[in-house]
Biopython code that builds the backbone (N, CA, C, O; Angstrom):
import numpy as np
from Bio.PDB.StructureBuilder import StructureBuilder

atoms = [
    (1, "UNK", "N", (37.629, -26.917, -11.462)),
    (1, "UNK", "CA", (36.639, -25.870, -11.573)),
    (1, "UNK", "C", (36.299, -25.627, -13.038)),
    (1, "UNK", "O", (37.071, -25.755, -13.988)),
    (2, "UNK", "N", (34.787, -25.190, -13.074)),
    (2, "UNK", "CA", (34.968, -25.136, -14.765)),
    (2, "UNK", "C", (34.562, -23.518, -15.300)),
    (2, "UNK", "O", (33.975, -22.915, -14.402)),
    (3, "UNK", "N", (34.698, -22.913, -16.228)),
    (3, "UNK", "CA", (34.638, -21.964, -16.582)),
    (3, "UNK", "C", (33.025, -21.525, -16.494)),
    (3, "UNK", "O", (32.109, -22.348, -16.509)),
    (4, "UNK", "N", (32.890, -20.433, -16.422)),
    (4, "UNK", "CA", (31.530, -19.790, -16.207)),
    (4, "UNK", "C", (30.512, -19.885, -17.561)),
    (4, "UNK", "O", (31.379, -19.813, -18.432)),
    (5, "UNK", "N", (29.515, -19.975, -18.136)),
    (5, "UNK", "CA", (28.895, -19.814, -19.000)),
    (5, "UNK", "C", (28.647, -19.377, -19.220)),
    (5, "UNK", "O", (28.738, -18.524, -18.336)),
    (6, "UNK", "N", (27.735, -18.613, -20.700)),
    (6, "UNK", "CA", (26.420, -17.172, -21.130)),
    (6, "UNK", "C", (25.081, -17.926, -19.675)),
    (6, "UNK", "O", (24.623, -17.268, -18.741)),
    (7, "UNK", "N", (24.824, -19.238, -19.951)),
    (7, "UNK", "CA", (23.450, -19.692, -18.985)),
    (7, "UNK", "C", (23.967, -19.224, -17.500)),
    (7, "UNK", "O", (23.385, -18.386, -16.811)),
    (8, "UNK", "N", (24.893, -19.761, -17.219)),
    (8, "UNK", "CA", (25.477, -19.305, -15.520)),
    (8, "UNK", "C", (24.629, -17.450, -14.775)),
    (8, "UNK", "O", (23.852, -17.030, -13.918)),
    (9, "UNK", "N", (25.641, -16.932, -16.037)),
    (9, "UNK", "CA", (25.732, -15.753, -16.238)),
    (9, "UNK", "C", (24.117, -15.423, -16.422)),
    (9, "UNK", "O", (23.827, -14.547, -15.607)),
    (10, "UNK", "N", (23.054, -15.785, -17.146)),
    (10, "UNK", "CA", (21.686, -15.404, -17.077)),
    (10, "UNK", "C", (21.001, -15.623, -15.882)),
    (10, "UNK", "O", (19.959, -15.019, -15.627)),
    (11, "UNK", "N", (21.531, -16.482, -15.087)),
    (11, "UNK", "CA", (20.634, -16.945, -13.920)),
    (11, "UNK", "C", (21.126, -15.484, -12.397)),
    (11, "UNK", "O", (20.501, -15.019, -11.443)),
    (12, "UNK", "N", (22.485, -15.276, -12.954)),
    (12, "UNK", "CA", (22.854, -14.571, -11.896)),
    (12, "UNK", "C", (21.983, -13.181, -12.459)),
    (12, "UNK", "O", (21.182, -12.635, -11.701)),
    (13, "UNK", "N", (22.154, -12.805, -13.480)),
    (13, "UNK", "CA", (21.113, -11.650, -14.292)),
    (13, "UNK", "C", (19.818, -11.477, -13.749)),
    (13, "UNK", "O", (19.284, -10.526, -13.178)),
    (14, "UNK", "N", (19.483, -12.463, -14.016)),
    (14, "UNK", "CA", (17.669, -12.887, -13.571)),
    (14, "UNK", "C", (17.441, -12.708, -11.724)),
    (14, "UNK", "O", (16.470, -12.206, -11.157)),
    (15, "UNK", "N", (18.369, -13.150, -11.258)),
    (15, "UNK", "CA", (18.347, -13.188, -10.069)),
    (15, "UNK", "C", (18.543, -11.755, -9.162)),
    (15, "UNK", "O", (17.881, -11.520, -8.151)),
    (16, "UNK", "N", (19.850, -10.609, -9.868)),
    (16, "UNK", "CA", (19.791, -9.790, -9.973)),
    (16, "UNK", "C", (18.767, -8.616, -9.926)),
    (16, "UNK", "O", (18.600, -7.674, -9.151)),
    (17, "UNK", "N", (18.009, -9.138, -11.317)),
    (17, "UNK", "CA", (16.970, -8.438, -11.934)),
    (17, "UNK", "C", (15.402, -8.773, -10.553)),
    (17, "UNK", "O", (14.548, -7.961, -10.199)),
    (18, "UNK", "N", (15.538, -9.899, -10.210)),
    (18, "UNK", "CA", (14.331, -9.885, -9.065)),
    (18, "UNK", "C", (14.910, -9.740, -8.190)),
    (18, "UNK", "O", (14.946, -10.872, -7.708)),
    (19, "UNK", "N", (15.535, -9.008, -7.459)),
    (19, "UNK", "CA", (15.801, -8.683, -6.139)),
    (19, "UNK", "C", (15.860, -6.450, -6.541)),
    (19, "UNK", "O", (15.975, -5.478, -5.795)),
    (20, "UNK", "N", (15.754, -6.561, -7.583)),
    (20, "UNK", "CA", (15.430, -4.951, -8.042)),
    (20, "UNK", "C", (13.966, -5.120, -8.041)),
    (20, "UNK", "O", (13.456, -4.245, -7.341)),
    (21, "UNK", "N", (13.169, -5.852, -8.521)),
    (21, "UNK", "CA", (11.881, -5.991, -8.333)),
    (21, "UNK", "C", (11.488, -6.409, -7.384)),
    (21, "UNK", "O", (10.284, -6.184, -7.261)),
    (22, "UNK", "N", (12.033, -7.087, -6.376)),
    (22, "UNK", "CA", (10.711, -7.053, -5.124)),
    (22, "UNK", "C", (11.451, -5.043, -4.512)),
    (22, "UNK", "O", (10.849, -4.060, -4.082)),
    (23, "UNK", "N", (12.339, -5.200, -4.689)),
    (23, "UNK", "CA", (12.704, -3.439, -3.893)),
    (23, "UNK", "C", (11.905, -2.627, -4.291)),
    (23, "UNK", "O", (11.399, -1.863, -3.469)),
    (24, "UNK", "N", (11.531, -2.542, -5.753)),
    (24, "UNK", "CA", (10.543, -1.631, -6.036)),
    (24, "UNK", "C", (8.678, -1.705, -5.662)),
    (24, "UNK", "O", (7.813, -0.831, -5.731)),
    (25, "UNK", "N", (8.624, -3.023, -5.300)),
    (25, "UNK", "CA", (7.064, -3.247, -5.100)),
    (25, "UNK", "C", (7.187, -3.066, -3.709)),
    (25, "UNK", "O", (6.068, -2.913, -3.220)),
    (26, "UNK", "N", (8.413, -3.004, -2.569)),
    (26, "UNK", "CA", (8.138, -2.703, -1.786)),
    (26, "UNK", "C", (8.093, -1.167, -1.580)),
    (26, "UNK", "O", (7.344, -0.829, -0.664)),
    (27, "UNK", "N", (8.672, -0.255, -2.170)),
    (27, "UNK", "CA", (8.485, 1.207, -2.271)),
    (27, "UNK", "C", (7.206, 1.715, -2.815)),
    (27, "UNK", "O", (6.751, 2.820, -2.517)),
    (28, "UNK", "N", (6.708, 0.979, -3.523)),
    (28, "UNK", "CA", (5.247, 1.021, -4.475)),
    (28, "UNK", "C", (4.446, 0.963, -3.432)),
    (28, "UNK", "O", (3.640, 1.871, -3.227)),
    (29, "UNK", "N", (4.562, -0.282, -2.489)),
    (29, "UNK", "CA", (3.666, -0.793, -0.884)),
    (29, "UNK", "C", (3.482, 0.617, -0.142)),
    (29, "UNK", "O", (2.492, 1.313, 0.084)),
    (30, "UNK", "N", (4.634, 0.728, 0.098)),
    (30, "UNK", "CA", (5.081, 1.741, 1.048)),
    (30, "UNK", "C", (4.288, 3.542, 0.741)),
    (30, "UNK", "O", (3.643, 4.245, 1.520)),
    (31, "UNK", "N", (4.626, 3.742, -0.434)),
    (31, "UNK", "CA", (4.038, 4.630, -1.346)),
    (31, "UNK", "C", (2.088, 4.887, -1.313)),
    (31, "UNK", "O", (1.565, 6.001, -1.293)),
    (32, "UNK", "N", (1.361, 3.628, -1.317)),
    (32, "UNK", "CA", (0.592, 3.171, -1.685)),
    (32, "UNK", "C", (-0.069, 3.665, 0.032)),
    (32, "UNK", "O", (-0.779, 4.590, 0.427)),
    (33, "UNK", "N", (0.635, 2.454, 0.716)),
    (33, "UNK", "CA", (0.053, 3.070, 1.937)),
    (33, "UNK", "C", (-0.186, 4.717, 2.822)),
    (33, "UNK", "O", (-1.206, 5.142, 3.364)),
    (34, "UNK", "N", (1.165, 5.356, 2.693)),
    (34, "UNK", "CA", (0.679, 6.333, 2.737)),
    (34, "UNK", "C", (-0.178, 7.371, 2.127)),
    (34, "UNK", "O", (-0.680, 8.386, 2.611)),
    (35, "UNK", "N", (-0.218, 6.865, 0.953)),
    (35, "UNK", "CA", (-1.788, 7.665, -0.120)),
    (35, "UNK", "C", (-2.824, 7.031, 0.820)),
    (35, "UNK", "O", (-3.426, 7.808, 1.562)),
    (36, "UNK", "N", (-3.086, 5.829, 0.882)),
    (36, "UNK", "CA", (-4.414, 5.544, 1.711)),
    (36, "UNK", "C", (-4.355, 6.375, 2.955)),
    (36, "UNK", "O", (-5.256, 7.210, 3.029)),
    (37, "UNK", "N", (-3.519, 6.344, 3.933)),
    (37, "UNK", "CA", (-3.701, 6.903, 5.074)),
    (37, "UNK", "C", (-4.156, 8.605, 4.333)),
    (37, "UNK", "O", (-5.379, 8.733, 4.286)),
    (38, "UNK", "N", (-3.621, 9.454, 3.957)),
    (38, "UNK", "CA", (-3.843, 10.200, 3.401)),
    (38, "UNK", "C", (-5.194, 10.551, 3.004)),
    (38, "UNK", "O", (-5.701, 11.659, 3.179)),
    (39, "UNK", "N", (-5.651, 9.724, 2.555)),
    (39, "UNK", "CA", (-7.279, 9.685, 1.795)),
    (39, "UNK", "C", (-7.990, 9.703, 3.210)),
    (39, "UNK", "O", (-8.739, 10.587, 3.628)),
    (40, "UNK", "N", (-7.608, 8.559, 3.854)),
    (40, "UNK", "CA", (-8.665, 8.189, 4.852)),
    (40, "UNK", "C", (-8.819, 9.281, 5.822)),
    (40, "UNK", "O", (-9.947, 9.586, 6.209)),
    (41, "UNK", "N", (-7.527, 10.038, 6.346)),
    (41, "UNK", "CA", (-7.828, 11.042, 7.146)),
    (41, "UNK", "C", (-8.192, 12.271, 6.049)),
    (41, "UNK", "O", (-8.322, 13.318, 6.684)),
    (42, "UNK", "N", (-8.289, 12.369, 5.359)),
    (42, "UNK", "CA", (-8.646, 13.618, 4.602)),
    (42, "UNK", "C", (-10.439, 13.251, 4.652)),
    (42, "UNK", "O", (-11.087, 13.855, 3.798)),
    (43, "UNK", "N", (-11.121, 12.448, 5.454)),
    (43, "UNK", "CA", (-12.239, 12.262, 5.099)),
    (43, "UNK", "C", (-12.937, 11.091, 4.091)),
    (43, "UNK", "O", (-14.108, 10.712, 4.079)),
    (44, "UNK", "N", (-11.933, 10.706, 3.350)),
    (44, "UNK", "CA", (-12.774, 9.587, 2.381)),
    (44, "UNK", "C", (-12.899, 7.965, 3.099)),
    (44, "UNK", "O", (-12.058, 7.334, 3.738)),
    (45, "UNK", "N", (-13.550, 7.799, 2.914)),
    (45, "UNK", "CA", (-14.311, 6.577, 3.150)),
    (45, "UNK", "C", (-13.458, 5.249, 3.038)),
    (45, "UNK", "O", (-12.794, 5.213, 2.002)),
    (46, "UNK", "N", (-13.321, 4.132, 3.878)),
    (46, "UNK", "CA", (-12.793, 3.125, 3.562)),
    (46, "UNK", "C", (-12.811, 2.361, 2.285)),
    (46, "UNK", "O", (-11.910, 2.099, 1.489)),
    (47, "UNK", "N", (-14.255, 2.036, 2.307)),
    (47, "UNK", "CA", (-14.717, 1.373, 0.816)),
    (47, "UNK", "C", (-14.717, 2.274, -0.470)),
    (47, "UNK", "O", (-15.020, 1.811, -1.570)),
    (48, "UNK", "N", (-14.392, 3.467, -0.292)),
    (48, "UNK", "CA", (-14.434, 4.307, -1.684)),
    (48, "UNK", "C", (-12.570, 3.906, -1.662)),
    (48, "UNK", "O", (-12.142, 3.250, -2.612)),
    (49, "UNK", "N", (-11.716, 4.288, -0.692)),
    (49, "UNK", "CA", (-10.719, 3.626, -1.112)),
    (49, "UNK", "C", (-10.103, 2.327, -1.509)),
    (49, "UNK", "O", (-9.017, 2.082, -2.035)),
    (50, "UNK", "N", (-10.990, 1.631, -1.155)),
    (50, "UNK", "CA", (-10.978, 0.247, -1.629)),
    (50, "UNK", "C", (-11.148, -0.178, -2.813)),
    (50, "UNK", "O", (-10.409, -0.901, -3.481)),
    (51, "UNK", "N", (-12.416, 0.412, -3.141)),
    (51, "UNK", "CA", (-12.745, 0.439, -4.396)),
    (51, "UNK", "C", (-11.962, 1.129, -5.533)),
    (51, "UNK", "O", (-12.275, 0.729, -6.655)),
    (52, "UNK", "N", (-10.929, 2.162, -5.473)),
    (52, "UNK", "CA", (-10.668, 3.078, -6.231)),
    (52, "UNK", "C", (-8.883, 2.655, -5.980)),
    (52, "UNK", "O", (-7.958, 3.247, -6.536)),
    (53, "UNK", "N", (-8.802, 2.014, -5.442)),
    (53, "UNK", "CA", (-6.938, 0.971, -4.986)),
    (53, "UNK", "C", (-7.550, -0.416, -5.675)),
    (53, "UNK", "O", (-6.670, -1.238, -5.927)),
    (54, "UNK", "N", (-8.432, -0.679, -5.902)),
    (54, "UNK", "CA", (-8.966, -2.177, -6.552)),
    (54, "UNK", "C", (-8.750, -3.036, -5.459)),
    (54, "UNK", "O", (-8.949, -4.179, -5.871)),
    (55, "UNK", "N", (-8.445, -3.051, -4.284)),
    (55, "UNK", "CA", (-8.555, -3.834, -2.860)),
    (55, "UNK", "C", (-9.901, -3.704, -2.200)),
    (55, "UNK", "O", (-10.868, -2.958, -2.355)),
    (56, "UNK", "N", (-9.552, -4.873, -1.275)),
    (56, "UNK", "CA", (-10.863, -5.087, -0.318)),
    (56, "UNK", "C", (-11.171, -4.140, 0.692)),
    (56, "UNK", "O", (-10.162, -3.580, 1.121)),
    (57, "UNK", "N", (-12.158, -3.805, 1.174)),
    (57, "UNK", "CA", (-12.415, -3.196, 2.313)),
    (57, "UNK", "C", (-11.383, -3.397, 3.793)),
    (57, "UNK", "O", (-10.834, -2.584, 4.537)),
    (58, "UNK", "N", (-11.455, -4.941, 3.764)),
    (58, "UNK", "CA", (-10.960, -5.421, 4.729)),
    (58, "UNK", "C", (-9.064, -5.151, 4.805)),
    (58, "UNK", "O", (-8.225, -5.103, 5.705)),
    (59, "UNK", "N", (-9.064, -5.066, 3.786)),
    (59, "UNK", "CA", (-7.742, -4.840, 3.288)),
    (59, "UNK", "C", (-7.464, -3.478, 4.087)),
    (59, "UNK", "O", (-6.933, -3.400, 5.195)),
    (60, "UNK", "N", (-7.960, -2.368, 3.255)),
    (60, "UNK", "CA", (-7.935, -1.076, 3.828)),
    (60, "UNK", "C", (-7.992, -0.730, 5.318)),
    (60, "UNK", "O", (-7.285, 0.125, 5.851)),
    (61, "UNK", "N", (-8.981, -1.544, 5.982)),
    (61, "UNK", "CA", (-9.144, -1.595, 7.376)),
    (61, "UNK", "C", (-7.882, -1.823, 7.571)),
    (61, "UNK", "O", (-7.065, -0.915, 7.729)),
    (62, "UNK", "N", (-7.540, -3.290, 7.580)),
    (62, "UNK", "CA", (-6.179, -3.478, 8.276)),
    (62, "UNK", "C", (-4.966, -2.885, 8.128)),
    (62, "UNK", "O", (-4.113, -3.097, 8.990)),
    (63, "UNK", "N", (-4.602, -1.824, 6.728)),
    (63, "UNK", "CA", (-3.816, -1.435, 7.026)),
    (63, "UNK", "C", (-3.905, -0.028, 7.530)),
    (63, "UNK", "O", (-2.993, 0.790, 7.414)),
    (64, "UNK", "N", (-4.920, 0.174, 8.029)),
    (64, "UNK", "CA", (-5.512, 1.970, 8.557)),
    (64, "UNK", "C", (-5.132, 0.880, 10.088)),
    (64, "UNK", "O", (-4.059, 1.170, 10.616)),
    (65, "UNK", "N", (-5.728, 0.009, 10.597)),
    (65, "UNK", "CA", (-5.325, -0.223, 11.892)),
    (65, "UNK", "C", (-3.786, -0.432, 12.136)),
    (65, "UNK", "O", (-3.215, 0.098, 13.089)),
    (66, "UNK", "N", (-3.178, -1.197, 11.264)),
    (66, "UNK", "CA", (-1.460, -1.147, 11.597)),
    (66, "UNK", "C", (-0.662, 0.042, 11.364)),
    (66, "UNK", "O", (0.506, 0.210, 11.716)),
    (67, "UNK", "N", (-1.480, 0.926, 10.677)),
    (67, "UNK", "CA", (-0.724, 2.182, 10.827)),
    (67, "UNK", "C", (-1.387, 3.041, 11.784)),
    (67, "UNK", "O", (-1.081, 4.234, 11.766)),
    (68, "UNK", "N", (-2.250, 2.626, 12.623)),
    (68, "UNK", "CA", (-3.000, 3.551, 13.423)),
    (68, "UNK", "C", (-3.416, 4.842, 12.986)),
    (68, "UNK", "O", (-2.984, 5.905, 13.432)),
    (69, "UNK", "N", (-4.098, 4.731, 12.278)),
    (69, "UNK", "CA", (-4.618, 6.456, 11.346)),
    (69, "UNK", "C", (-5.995, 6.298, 12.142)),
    (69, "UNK", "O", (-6.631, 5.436, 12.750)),
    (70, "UNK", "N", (-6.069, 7.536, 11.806)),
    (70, "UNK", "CA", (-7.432, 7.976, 12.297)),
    (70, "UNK", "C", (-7.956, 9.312, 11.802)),
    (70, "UNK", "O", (-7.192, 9.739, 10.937)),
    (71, "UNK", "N", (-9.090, 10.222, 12.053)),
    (71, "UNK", "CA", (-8.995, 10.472, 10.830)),
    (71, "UNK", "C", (-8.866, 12.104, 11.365)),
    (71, "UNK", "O", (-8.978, 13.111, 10.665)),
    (72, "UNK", "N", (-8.705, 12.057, 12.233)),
    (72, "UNK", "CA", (-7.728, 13.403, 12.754)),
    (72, "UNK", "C", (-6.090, 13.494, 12.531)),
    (72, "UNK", "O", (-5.220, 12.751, 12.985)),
    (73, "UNK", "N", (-5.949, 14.780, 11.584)),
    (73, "UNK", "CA", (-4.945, 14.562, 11.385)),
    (73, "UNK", "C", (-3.738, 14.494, 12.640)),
    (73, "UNK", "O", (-4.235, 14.513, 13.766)),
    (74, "UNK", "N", (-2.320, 14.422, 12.597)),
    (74, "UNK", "CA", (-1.077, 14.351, 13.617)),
    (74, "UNK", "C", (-0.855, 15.696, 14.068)),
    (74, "UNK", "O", (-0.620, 16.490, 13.157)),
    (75, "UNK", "N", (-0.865, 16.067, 14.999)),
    (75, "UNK", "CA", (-0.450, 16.882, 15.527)),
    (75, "UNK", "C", (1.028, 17.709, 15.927)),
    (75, "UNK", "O", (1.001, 18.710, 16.643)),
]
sb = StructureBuilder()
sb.init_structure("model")
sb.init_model(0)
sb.init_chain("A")
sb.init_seg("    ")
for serial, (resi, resn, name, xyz) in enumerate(atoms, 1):
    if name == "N":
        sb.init_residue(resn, " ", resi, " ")
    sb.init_atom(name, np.array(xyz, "f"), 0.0, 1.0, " ", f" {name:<3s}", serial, name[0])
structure = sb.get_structure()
Protein backbone atom coordinates (compact mmCIF):
# COMPACT_ATOMS: atom_id res chain seq x y z
CA UNK A 1 0.00 0.00 0.00
CA UNK A 2 1.43 3.35 -0.54
CA UNK A 3 1.14 6.39 1.49
CA UNK A 4 -1.48 9.05 0.69
CA UNK A 5 -0.37 12.27 -1.09
CA UNK A 6 -1.02 16.42 -0.97
CA UNK A 7 -2.64 15.34 -4.97
CA UNK A 8 -4.68 12.23 -3.42
CA UNK A 9 -5.78 14.46 -0.77
CA UNK A 10 -6.93 17.42 -3.43
CA UNK A 11 -9.03 15.18 -5.43
CA UNK A 12 -10.87 13.94 -2.30
CA UNK A 13 -11.16 18.00 -1.44
CA UNK A 14 -12.49 18.79 -4.83
CA UNK A 15 -14.77 16.03 -4.74
CA UNK A 16 -15.94 17.00 -1.37
CA UNK A 17 -16.23 20.54 -2.39
CA UNK A 18 -18.79 19.40 -5.46
CA UNK A 19 -21.05 17.38 -3.73
CA UNK A 20 -21.57 20.81 -1.35
CA UNK A 21 -22.26 22.40 -4.63
CA UNK A 22 -24.69 20.44 -6.38
CA UNK A 23 -26.61 20.50 -2.53
CA UNK A 24 -26.72 24.04 -2.75
CA UNK A 25 -28.05 24.50 -6.44
CA UNK A 26 -30.44 22.10 -5.47
CA UNK A 27 -31.85 24.32 -2.52
CA UNK A 28 -31.36 27.41 -4.88
CA UNK A 29 -33.88 25.04 -7.47
CA UNK A 30 -36.04 24.39 -4.82
CA UNK A 31 -36.04 28.05 -3.47
CA UNK A 32 -36.45 29.39 -6.96
CA UNK A 33 -39.41 27.34 -7.62
CA UNK A 34 -41.38 28.24 -4.98
CA UNK A 35 -40.83 32.14 -5.71
CA UNK A 36 -42.25 31.29 -9.17
CA UNK A 37 -45.23 29.50 -7.91
CA UNK A 38 -45.62 32.41 -5.67
CA UNK A 39 -45.51 35.06 -8.44
CA UNK A 40 -47.69 33.08 -10.64
CA UNK A 41 -50.53 32.70 -8.21
CA UNK A 42 -50.16 36.16 -6.90
CA UNK A 43 -51.33 37.11 -10.47
CA UNK A 44 -48.13 37.68 -12.54
CA UNK A 45 -47.86 36.42 -15.75
CA UNK A 46 -45.87 33.46 -17.03
CA UNK A 47 -43.66 35.32 -19.48
CA UNK A 48 -43.06 38.33 -17.13
CA UNK A 49 -41.67 35.54 -14.92
CA UNK A 50 -39.71 34.19 -17.39
CA UNK A 51 -38.39 37.03 -18.39
CA UNK A 52 -37.43 38.46 -14.97
CA UNK A 53 -35.85 34.47 -13.76
CA UNK A 54 -33.91 34.89 -17.30
CA UNK A 55 -35.78 31.42 -18.34
CA UNK A 56 -38.05 30.42 -21.02
CA UNK A 57 -41.64 30.63 -21.00
CA UNK A 58 -41.82 27.09 -21.60
CA UNK A 59 -39.70 26.53 -18.78
CA UNK A 60 -42.05 28.33 -16.38
CA UNK A 61 -45.02 26.47 -17.81
CA UNK A 62 -43.59 23.24 -16.99
CA UNK A 63 -42.68 23.83 -13.80
CA UNK A 64 -46.22 25.63 -12.80
CA UNK A 65 -47.64 22.23 -14.34
CA UNK A 66 -45.40 19.78 -12.14
CA UNK A 67 -46.15 21.65 -9.29
CA UNK A 68 -49.74 22.01 -10.16
CA UNK A 69 -50.22 25.79 -9.24
CA UNK A 70 -52.84 27.57 -10.30
CA UNK A 71 -53.56 30.71 -9.65
CA UNK A 72 -55.98 30.37 -6.83
CA UNK A 73 -54.37 30.32 -3.94
CA UNK A 74 -54.43 26.65 -1.39
CA UNK A 75 -56.90 26.45 0.69
Amino acid sequence: MTAMTSEDNALETAAAALREAQAAVHTARRKLSAAIVTAYRAGEPAARIAERTGTSVTEIRNLLAATQASRRAER
